[in-house]
PQR file of N, CA, C, O and H, with PARSE charges and radii, in Angstrom:
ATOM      1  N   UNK A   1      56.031 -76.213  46.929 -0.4000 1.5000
ATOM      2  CA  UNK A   1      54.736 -76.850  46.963 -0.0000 2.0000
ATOM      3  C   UNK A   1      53.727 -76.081  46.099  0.5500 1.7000
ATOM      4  O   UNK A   1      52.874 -76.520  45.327 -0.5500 1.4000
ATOM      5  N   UNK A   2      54.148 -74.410  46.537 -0.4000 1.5000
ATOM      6  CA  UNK A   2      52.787 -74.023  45.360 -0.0000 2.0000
ATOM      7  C   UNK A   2      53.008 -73.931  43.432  0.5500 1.7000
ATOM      8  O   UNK A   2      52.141 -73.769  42.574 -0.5500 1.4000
ATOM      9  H   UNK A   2      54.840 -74.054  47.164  0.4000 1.0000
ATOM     10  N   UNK A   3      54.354 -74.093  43.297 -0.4000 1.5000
ATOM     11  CA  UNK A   3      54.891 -74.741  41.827 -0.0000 2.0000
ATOM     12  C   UNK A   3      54.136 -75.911  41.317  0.5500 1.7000
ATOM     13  O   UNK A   3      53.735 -75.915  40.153 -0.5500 1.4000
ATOM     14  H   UNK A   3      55.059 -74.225  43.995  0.4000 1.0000
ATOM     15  N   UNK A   4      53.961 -76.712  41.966 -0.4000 1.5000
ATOM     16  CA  UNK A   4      53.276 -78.249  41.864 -0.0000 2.0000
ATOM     17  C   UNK A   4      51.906 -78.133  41.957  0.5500 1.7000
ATOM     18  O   UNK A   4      51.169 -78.611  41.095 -0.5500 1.4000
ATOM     19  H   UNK A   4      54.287 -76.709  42.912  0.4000 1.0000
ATOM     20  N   UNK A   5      51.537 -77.598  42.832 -0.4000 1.5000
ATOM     21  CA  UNK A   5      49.945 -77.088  42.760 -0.0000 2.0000
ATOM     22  C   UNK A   5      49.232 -76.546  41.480  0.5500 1.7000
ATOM     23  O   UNK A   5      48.251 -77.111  40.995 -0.5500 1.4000
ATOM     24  H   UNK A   5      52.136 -77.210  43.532  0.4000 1.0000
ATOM     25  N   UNK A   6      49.920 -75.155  40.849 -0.4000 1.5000
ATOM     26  CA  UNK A   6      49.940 -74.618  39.765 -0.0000 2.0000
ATOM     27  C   UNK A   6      50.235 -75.580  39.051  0.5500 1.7000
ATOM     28  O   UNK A   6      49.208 -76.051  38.562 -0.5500 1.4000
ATOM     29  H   UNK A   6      50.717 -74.696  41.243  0.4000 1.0000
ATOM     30  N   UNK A   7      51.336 -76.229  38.676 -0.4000 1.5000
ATOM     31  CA  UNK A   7      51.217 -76.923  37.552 -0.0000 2.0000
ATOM     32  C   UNK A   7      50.561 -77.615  37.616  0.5500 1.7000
ATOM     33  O   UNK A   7      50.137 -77.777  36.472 -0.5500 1.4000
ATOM     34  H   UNK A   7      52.170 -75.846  39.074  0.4000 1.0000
ATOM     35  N   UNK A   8      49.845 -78.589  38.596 -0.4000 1.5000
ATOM     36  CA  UNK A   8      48.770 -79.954  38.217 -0.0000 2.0000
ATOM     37  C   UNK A   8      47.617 -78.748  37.954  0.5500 1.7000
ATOM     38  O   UNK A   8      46.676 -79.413  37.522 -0.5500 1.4000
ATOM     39  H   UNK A   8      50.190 -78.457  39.525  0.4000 1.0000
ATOM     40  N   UNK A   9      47.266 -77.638  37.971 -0.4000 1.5000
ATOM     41  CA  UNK A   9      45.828 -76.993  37.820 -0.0000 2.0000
ATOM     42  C   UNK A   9      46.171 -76.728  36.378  0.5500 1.7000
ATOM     43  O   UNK A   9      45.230 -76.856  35.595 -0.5500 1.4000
ATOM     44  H   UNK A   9      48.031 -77.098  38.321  0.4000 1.0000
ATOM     45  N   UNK A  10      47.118 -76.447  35.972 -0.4000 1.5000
ATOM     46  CA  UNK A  10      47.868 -76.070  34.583 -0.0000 2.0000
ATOM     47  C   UNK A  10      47.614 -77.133  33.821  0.5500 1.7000
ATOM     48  O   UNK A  10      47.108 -76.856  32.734 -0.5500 1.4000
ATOM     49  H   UNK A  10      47.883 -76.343  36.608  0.4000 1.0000
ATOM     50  N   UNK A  11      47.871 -78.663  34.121 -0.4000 1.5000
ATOM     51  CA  UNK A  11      47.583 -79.444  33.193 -0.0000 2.0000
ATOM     52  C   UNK A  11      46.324 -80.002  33.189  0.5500 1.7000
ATOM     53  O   UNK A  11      46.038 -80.793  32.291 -0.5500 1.4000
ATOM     54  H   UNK A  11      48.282 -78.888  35.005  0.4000 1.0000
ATOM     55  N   UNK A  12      45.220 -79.614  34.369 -0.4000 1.5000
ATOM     56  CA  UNK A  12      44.064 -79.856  34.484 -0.0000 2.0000
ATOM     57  C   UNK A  12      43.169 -79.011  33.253  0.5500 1.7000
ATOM     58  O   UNK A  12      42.307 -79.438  32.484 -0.5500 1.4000
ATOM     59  H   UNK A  12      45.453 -78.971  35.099  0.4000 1.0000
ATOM     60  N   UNK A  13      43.609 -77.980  33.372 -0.4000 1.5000
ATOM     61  CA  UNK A  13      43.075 -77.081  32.354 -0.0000 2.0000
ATOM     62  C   UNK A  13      43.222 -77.116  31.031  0.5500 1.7000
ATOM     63  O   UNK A  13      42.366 -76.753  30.224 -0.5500 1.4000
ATOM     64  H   UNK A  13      44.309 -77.633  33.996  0.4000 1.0000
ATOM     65  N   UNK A  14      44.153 -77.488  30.809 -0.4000 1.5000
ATOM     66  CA  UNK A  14      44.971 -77.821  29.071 -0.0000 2.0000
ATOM     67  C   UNK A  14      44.073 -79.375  29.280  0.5500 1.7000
ATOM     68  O   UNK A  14      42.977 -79.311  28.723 -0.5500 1.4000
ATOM     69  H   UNK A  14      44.848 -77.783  31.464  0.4000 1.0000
ATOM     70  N   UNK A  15      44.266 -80.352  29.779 -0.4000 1.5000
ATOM     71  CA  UNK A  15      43.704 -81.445  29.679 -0.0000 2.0000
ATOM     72  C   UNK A  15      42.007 -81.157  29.482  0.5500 1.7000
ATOM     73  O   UNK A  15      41.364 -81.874  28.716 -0.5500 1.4000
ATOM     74  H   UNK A  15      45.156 -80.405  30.232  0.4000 1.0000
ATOM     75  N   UNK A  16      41.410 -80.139  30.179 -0.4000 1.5000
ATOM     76  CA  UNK A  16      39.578 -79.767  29.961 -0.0000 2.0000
ATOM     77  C   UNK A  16      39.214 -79.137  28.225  0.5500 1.7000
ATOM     78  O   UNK A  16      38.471 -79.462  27.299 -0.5500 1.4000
ATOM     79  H   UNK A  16      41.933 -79.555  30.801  0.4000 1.0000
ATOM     80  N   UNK A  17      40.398 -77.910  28.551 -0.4000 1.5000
ATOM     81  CA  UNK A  17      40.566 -77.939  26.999 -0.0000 2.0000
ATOM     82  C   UNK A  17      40.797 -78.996  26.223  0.5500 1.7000
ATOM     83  O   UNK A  17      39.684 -79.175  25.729 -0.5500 1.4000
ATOM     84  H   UNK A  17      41.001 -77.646  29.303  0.4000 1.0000
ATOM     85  N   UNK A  18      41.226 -79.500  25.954 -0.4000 1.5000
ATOM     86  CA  UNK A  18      41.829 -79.908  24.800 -0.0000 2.0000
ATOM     87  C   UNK A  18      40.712 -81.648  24.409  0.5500 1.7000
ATOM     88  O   UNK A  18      40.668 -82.344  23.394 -0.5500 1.4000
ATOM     89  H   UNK A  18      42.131 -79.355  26.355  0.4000 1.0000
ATOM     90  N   UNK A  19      39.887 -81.788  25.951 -0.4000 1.5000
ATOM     91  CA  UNK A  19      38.679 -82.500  25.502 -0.0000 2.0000
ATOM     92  C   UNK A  19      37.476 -81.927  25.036  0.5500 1.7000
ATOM     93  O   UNK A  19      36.656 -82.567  24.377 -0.5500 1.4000
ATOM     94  H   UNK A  19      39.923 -81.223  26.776  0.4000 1.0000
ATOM     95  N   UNK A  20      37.319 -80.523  25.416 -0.4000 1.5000
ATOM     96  CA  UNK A  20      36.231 -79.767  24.831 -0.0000 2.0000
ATOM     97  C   UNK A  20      36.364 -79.715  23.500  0.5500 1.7000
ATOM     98  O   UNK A  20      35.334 -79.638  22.829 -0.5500 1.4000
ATOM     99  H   UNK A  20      37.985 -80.004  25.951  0.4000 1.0000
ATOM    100  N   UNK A  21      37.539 -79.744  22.905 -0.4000 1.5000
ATOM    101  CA  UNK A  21      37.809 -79.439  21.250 -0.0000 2.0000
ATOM    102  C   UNK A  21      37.925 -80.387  20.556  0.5500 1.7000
ATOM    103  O   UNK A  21      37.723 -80.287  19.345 -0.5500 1.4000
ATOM    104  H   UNK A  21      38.376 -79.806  23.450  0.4000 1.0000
ATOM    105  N   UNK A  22      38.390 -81.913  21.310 -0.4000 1.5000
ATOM    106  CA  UNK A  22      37.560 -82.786  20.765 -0.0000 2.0000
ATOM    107  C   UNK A  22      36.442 -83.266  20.620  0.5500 1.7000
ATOM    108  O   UNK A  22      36.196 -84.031  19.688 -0.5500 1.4000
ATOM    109  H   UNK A  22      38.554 -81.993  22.293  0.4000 1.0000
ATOM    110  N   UNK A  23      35.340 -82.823  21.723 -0.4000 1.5000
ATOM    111  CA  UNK A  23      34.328 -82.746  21.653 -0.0000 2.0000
ATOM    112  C   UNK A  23      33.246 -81.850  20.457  0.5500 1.7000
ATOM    113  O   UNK A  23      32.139 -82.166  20.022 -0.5500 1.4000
ATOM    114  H   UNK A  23      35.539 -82.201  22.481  0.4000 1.0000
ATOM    115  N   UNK A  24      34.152 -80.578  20.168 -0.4000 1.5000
ATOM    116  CA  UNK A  24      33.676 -79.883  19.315 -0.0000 2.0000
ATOM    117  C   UNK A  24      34.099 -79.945  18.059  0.5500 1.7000
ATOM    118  O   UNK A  24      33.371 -79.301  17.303 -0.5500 1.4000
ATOM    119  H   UNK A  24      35.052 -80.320  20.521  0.4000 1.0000
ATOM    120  N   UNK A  25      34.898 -80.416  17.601 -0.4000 1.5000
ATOM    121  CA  UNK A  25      35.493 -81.070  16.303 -0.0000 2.0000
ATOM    122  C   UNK A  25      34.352 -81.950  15.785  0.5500 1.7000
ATOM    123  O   UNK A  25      33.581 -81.740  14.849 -0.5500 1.4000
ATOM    124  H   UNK A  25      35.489 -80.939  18.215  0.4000 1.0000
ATOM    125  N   UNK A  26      34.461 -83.303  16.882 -0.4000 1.5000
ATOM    126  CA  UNK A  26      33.318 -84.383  16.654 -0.0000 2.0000
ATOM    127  C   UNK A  26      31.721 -83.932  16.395  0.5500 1.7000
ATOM    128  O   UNK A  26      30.783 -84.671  16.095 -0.5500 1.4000
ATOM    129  H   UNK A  26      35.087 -83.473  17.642  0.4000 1.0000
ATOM    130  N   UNK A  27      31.719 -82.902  16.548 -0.4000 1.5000
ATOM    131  CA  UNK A  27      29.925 -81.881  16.829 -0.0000 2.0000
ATOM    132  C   UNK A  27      29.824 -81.743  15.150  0.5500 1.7000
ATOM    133  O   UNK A  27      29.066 -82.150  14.270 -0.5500 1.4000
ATOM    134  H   UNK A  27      32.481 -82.303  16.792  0.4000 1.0000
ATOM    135  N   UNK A  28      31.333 -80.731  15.259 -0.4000 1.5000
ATOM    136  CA  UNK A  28      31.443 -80.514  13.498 -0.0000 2.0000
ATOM    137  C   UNK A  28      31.401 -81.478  12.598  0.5500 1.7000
ATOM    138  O   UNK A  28      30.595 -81.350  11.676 -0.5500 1.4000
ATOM    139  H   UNK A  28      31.948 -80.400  15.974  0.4000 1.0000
ATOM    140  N   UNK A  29      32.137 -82.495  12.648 -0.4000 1.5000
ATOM    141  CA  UNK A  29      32.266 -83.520  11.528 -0.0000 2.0000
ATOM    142  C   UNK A  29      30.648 -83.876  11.405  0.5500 1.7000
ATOM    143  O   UNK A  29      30.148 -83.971  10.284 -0.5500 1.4000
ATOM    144  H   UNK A  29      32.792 -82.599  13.396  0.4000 1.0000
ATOM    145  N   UNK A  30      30.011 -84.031  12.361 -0.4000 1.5000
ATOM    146  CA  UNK A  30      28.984 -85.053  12.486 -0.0000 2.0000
ATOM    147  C   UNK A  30      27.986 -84.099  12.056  0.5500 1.7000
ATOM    148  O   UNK A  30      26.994 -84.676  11.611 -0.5500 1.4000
ATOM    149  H   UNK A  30      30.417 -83.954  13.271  0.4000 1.0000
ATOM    150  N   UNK A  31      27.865 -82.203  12.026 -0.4000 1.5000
ATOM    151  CA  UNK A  31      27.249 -81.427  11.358 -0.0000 2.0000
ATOM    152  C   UNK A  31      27.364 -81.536   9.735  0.5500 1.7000
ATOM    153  O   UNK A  31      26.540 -81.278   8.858 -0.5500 1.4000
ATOM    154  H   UNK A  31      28.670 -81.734  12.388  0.4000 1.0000
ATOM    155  N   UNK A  32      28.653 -82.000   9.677 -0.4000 1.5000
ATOM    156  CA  UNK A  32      28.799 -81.340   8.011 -0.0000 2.0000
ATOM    157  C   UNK A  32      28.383 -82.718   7.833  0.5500 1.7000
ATOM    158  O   UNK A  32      27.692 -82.753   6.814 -0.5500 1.4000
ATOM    159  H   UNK A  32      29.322 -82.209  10.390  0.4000 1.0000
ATOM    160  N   UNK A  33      28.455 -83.526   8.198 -0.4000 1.5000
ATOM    161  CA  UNK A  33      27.621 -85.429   7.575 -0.0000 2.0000
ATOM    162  C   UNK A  33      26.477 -84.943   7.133  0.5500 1.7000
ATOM    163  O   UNK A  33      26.355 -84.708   5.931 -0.5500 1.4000
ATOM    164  H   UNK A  33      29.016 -83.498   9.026  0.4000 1.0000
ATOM    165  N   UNK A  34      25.307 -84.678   8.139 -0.4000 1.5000
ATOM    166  CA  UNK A  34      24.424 -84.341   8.290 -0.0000 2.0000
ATOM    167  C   UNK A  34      23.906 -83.284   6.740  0.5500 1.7000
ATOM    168  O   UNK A  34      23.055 -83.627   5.920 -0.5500 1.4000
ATOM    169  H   UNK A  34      25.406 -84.869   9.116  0.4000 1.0000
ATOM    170  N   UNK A  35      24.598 -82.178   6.720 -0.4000 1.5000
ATOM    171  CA  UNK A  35      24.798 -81.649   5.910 -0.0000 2.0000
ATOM    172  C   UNK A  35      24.738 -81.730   4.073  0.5500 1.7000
ATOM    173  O   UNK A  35      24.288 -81.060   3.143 -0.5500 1.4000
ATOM    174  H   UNK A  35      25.289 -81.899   7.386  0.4000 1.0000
ATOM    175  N   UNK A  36      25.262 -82.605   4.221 -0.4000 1.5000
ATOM    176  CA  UNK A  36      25.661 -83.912   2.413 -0.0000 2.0000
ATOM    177  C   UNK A  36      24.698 -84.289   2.467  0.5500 1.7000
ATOM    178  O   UNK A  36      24.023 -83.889   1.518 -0.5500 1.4000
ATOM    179  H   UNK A  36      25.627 -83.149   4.977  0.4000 1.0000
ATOM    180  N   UNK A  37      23.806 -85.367   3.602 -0.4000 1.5000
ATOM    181  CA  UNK A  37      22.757 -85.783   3.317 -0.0000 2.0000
ATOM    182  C   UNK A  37      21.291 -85.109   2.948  0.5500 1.7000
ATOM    183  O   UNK A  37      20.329 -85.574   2.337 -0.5500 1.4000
ATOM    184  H   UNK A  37      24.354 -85.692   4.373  0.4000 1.0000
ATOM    185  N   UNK A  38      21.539 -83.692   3.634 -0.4000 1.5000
ATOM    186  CA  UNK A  38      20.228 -83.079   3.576 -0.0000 2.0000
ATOM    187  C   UNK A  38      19.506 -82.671   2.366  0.5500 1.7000
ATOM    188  O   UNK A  38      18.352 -82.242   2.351 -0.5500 1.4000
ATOM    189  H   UNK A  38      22.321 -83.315   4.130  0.4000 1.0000
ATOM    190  N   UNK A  39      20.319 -82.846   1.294 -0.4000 1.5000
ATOM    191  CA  UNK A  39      20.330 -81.979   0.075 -0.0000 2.0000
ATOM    192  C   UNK A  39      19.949 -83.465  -0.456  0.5500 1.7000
ATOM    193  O   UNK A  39      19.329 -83.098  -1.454 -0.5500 1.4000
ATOM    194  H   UNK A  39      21.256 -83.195   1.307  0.4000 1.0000
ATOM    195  N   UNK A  40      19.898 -84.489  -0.489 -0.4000 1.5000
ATOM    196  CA  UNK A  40      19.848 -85.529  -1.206 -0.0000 2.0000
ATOM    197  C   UNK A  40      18.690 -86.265  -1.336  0.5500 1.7000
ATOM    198  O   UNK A  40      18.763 -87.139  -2.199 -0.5500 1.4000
ATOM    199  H   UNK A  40      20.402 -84.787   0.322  0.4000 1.0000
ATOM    200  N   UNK A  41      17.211 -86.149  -0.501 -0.4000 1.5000
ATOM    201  CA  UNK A  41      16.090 -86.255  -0.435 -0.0000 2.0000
ATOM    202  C   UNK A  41      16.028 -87.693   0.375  0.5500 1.7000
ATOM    203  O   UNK A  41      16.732 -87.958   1.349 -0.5500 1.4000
ATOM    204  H   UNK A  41      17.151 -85.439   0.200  0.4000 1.0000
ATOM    205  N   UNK A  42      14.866 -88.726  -0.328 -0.4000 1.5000
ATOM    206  CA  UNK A  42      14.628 -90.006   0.637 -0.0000 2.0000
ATOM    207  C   UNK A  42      15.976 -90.914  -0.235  0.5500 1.7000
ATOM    208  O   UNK A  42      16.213 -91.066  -1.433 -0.5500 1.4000
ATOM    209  H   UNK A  42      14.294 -88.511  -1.119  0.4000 1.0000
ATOM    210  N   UNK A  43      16.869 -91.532   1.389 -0.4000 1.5000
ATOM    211  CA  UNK A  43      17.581 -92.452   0.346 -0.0000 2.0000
ATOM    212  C   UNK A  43      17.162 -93.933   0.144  0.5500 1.7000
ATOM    213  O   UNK A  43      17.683 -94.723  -0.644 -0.5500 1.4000
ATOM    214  H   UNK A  43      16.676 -91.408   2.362  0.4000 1.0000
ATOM    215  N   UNK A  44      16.229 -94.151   0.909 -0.4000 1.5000
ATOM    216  CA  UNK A  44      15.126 -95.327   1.060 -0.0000 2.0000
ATOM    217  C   UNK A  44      15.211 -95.835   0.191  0.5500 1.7000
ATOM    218  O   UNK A  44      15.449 -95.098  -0.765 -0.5500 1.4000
ATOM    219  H   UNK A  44      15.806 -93.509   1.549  0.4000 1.0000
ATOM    220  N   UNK A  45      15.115 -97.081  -0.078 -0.4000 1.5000
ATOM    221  CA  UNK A  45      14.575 -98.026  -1.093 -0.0000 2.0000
ATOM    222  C   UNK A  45      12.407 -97.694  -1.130  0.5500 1.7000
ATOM    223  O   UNK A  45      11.748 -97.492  -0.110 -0.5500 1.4000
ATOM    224  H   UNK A  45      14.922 -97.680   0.699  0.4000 1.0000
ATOM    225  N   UNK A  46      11.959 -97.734  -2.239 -0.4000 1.5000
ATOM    226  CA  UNK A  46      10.283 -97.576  -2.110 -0.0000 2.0000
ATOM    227  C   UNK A  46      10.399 -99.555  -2.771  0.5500 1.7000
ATOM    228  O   UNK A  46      10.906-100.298  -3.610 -0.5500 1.4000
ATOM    229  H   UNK A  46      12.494 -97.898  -3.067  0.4000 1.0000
ATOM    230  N   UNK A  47       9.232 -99.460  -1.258 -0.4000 1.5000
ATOM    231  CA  UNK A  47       8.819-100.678  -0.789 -0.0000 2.0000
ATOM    232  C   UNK A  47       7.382-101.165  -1.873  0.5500 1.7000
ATOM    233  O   UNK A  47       6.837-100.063  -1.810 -0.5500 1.4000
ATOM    234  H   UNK A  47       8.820 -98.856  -0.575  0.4000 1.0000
ATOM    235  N   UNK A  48       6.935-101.553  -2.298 -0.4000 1.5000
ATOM    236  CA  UNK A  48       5.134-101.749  -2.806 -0.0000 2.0000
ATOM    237  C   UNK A  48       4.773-103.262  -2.218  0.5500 1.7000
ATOM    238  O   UNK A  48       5.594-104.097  -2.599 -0.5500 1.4000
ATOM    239  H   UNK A  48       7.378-102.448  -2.349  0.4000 1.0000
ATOM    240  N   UNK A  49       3.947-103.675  -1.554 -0.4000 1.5000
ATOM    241  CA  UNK A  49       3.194-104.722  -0.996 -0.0000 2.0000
ATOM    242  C   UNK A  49       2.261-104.942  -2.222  0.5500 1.7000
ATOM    243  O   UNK A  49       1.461-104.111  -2.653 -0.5500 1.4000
ATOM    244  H   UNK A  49       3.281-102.997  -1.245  0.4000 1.0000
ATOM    245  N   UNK A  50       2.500-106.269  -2.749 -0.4000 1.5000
ATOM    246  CA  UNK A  50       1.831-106.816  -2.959 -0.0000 2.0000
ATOM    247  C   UNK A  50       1.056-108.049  -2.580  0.5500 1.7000
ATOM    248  O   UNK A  50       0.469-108.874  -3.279 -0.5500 1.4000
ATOM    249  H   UNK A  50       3.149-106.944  -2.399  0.4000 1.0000
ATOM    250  N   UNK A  51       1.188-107.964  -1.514 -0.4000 1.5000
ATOM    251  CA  UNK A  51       0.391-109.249  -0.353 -0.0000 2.0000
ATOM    252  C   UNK A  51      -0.945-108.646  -0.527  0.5500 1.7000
ATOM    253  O   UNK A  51      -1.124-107.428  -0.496 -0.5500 1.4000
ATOM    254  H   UNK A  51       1.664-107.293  -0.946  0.4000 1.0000
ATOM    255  N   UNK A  52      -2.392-109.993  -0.810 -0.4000 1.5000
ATOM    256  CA  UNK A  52      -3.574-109.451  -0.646 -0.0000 2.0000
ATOM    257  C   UNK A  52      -3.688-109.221   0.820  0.5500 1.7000
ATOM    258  O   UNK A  52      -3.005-109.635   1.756 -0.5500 1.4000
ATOM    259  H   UNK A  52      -2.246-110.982  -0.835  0.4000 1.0000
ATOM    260  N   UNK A  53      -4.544-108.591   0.777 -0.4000 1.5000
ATOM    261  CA  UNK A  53      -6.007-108.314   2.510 -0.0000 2.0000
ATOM    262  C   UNK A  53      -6.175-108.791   2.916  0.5500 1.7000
ATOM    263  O   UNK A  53      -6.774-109.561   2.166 -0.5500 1.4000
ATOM    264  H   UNK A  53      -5.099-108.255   0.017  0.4000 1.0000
ATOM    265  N   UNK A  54      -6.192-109.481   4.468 -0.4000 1.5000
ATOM    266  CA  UNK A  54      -6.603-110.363   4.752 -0.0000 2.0000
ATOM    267  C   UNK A  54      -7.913-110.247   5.927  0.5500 1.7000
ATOM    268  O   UNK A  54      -8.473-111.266   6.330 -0.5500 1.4000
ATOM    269  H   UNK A  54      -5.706-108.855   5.078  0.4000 1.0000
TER
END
């Protein structure tokens, strides 16, 4: 019984891991995105209104 115990805590743990590092992978990718864009200034289209005043 305590074989079975240990192992379900064993795969509880490998299973916490192994979502934390997908979690932290996804942190990264989504840093280095972030990253490419920062260097690249406004990527906006510039708008000008020419509608009069009303």
């Amino acid at each position: 019984m305590k074989i079975i115990v240990l192992l379900f805590a064993i795969a509880l743990a490998l299973g916490a891991t192994i979502k934390k590092s997908a979690a932290d992978l996804q942190e990264i990718s989504v840093r280095q995105e972030l990253n490419l864009y920062r260097h690249q200034g406004n990527m906006l289209p510039v708008v000008e209104v020419v509608a009069p005043r009303s």
